[in-house]
C-alpha positions as CSV (number, residue, x, y, z in Angstrom):
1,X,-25.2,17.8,-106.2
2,X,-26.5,20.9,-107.9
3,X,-23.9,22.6,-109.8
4,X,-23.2,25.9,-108.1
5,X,-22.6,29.5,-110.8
6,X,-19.8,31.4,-110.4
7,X,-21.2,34.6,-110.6
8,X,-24.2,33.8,-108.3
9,X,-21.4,32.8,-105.5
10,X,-19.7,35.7,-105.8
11,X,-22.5,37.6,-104.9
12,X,-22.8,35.5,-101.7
13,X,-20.0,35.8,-100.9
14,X,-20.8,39.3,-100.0
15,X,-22.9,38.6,-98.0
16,X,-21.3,35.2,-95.5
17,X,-17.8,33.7,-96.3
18,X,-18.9,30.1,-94.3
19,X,-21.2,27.2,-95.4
20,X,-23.0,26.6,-98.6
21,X,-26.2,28.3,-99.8
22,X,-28.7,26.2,-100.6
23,X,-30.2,26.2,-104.1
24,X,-28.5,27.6,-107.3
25,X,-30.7,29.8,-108.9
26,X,-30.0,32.0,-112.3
27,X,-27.1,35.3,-111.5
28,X,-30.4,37.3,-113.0
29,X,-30.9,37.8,-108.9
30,X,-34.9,39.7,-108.3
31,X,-34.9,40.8,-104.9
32,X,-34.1,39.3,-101.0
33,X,-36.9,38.6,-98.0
34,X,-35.6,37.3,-94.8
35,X,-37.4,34.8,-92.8
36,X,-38.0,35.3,-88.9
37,X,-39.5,32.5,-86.9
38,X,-40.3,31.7,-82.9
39,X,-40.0,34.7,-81.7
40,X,-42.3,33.7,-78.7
41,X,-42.6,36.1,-76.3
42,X,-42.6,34.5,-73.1
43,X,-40.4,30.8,-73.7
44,X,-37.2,32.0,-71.7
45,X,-38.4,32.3,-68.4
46,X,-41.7,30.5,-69.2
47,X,-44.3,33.4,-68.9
48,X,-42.9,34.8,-66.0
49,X,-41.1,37.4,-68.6
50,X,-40.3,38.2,-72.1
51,X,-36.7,39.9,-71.2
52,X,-34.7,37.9,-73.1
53,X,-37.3,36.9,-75.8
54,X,-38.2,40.9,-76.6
55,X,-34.5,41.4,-76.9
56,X,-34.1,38.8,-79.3
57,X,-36.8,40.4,-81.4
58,X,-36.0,43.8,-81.1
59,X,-31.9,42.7,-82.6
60,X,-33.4,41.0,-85.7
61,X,-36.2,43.5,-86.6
62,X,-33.0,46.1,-86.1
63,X,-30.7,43.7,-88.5
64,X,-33.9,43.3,-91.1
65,X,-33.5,47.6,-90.9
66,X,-30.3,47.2,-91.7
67,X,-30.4,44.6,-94.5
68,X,-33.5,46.0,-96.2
69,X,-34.9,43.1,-97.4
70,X,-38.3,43.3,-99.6
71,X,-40.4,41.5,-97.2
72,X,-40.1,39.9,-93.8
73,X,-42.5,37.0,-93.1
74,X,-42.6,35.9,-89.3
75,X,-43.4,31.9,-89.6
76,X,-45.6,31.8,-86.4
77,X,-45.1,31.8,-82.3
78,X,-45.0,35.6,-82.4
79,X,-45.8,34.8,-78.6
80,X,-45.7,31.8,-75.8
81,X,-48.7,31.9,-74.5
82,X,-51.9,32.1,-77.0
83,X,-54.3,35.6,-76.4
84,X,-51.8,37.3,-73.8
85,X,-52.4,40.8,-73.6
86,X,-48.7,42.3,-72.3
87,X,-47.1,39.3,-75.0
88,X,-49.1,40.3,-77.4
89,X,-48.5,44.3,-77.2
90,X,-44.9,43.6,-77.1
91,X,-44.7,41.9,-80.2
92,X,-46.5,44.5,-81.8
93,X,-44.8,47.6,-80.7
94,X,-41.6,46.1,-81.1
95,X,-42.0,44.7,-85.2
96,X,-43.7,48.4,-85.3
97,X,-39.7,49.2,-85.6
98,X,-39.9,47.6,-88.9
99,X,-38.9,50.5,-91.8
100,X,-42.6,50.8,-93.1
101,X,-41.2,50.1,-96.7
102,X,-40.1,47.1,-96.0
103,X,-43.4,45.0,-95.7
104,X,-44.5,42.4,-93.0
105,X,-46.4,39.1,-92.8
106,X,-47.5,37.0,-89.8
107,X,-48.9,34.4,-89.3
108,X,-49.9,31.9,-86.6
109,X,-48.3,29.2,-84.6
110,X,-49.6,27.1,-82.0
111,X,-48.5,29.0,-79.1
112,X,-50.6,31.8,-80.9
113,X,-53.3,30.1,-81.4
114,X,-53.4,27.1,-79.2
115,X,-52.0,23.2,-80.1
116,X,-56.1,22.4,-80.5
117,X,-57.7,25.6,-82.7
118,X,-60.9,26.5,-81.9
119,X,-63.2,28.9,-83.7
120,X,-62.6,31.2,-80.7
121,X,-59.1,30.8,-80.3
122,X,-58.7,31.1,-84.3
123,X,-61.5,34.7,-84.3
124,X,-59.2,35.8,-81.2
125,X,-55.8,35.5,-83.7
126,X,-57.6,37.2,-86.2
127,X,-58.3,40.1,-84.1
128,X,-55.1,40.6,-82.4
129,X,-52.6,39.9,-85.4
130,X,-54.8,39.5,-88.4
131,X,-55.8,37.0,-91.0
132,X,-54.6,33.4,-90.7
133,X,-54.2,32.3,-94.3
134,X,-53.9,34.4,-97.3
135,X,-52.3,35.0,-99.9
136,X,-49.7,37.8,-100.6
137,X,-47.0,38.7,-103.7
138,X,-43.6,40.2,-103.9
139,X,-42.0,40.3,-107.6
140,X,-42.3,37.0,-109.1
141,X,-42.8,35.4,-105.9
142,X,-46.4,34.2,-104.3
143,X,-46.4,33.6,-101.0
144,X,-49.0,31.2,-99.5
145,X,-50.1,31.4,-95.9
146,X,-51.3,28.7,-94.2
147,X,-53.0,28.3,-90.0
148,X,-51.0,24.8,-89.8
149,X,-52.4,24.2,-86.5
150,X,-55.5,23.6,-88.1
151,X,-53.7,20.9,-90.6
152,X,-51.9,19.4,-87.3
153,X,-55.3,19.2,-84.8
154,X,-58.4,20.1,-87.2
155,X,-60.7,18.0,-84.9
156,X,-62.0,21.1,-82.6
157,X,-62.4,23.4,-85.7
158,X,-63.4,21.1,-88.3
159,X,-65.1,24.0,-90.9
160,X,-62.2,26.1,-90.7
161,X,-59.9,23.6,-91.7
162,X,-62.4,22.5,-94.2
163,X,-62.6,26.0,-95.5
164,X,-58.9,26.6,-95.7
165,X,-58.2,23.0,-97.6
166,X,-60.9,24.3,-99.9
167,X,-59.8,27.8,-100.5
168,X,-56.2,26.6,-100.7
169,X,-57.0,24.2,-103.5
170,X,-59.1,27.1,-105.4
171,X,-55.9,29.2,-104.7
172,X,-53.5,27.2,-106.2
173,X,-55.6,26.5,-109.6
174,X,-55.5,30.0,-110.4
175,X,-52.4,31.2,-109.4
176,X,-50.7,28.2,-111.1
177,X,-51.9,29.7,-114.7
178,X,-50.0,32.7,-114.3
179,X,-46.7,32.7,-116.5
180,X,-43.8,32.9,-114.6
181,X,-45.0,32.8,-111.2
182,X,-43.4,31.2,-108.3
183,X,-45.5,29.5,-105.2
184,X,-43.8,29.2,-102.0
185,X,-45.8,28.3,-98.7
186,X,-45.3,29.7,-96.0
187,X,-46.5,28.0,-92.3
188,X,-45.5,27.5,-88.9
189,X,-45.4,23.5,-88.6
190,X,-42.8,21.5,-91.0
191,X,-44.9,19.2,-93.5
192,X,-41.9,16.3,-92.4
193,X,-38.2,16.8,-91.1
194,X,-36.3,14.5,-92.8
195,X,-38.7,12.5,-95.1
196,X,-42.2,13.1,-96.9
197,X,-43.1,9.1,-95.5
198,X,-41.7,9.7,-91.6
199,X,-43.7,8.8,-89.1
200,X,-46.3,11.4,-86.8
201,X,-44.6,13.7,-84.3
202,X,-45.3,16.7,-82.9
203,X,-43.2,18.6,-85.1
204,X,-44.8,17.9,-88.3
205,X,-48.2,17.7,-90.1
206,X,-50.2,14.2,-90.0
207,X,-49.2,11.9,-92.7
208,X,-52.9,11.6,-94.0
209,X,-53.2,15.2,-94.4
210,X,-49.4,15.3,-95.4
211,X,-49.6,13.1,-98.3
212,X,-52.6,14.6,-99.4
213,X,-51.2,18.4,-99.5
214,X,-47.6,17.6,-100.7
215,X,-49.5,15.8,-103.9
216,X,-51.3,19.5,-104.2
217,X,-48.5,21.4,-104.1
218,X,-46.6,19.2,-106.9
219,X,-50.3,19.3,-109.1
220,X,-49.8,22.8,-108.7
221,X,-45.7,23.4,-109.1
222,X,-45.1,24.8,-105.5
223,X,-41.2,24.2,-105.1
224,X,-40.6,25.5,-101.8
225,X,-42.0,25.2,-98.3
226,X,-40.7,27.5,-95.3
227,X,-41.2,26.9,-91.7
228,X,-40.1,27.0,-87.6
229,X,-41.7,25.8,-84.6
230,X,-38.9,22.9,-84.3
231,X,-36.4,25.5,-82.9
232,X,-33.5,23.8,-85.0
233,X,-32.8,23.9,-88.6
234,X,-34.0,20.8,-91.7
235,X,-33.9,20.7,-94.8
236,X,-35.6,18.0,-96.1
237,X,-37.2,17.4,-100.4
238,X,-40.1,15.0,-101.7
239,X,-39.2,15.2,-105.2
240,X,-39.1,18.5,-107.2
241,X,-40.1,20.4,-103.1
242,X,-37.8,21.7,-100.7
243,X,-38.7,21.7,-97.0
244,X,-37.0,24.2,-94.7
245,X,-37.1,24.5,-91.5
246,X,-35.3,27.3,-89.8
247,X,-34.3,27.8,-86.2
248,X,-35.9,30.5,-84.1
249,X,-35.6,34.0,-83.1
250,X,-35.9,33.1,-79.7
251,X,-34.8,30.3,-77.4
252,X,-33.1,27.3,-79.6
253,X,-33.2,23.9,-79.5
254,X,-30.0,21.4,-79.7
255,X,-27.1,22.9,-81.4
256,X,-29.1,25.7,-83.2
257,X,-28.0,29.3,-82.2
258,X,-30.7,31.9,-82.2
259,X,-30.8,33.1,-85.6
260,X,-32.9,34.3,-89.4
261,X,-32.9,32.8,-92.9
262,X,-31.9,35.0,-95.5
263,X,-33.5,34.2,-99.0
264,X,-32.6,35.1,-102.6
265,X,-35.2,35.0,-105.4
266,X,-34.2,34.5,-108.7
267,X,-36.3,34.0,-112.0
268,X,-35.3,30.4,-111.4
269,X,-35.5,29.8,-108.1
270,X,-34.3,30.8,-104.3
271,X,-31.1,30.6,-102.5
272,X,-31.0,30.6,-98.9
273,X,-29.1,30.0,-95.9
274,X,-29.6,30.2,-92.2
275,X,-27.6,32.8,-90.5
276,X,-26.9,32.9,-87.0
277,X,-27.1,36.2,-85.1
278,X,-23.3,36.4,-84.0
279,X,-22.8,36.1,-88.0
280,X,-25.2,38.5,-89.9
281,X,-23.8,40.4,-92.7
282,X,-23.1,44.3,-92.8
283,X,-25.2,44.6,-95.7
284,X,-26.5,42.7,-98.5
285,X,-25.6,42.5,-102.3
286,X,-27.0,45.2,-104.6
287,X,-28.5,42.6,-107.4
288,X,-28.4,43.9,-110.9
């Protein structure tokens, strides 16, 4: 077990009284970013409205106000069904709510872009929410975008997931040379659940392609990987990376309440925990 710092859990404790953090990073804290995933418009009452969905978003984009993190990033399944107009308008004017100095990153799921991608259905994302991998920076911290419905079902967009792995590879070389920088992807679909060698499902990448990545990201020092679209919390490690999987915005899955992961970056590393609506904090802890 990783030994835990005094001062470090006094600070969280700030923040949430119940369950542990995970990670133990330096008490030199940098700066927090909170984590939104699933909010897909549309799942409750399966396209017929976005009721309860919108009102989901609209309570977490008013607690990220609140909290004033440095950056939200939005892991994917902004909406339920892929291209909607009305979906598609809602999600927009309602993370337009967002305090404009706090900044904002999306990024597709399958529901945005469809389980197959196609060059049209990827061009169509592009044009309604933006780009679908890139990279963007916040302190110390790099985050990596990736399209992981492209890594899950490449077969009806084979150049653009060619074009990705490529850029992604190119990406990493550099960014690995800079002193004290710190990689964390960020993408819709979990790499695994539980362990780097489980078997294919459809909540996690191909074990091909799987392999092939997580051997990148160690070549390359990536420590942390952040995703949704199971609807449930895992956290899961392949050596020196942690997996994390965070339950949704929207409608849950199994036990999981409806919820956002609040993350701490360090010099040495993040702290996080997953914090269920009924539970967010007043406020969060001025870090000196």
């Amino acid at each position: 077990m990783r030994k835990r710092i005094p001062v470090l859990l006094a600070a969280l404790a700030v923040v949430v009284t119940t369950a542990a953090w995970r990670g133990s990073p330096s008490p030199a804290g940098r700066f927090w970013f909170i984590q939104l995933t699933d909010p897909q418009l549309g799942m409750y009452r399966a396209d017929s409205d976005f009721v309860q969905d919108a009102a989901n978003l609209e309570f977490a984009i008013a607690a990220a106000n609140r909290l004033h993190p440095s950056f939200v990033v939005i892991t994917g399944d902004l909406v339920n069904r892929p291209g909607d107009p009305a979906q598609v308008a809602e999600y927009h004017r309602i993370v337009g709510k967002l305090d404009r100095s706090i900044a904002r990153y999306d990024l597709p799921g399958n529901h945005d872009i469809g389980n197959i991608p196609t060059p049209a259905s990827i061009a169509l994302y592009r044009k309604q929410f933006g780009p679908d991998h890139y990279v963007f920076r916040s302190g110390s911290l790099v985050g990596v975008v990736l399209n992981s419905s492209l890594l899950q079902q490449p077969d009806s967009a084979p150049r653009e997931d060619a074009v990705q792995e490529k850029w992604l590879g190119d990406t990493l070389a550099v960014l690995s040379r800079e002193p004290g920088v710190q990689l964390v992807v960020f993408q819709h679909h979990p790499w695994f659940l539980a362990d780097p060698g489980e078997a294919n499902q459809y909540f996690n990448i191909p074990i091909e392609k799987r392999s092939r990545y997580l051997a990148l990201f160690k070549r390359y020092g990536v420590r942390y990987l952040f995703s949704g679209h199971y609807h449930q919390n895992a956290i899961a490690h392949d050596g020196p990376i942690e997996m994390i999987t965070s339950g949704p915005v929207g409608k849950p899955f199994g036990d999981t309440r409806s919820g956002m992961r609040i993350v701490m970056v360090t010099d040495s590393g993040l702290a996080h925990r997953y914090v269920e609506f009924g539970d967010l904090p007043n406020r969060l802890p001025v870090l000196k």
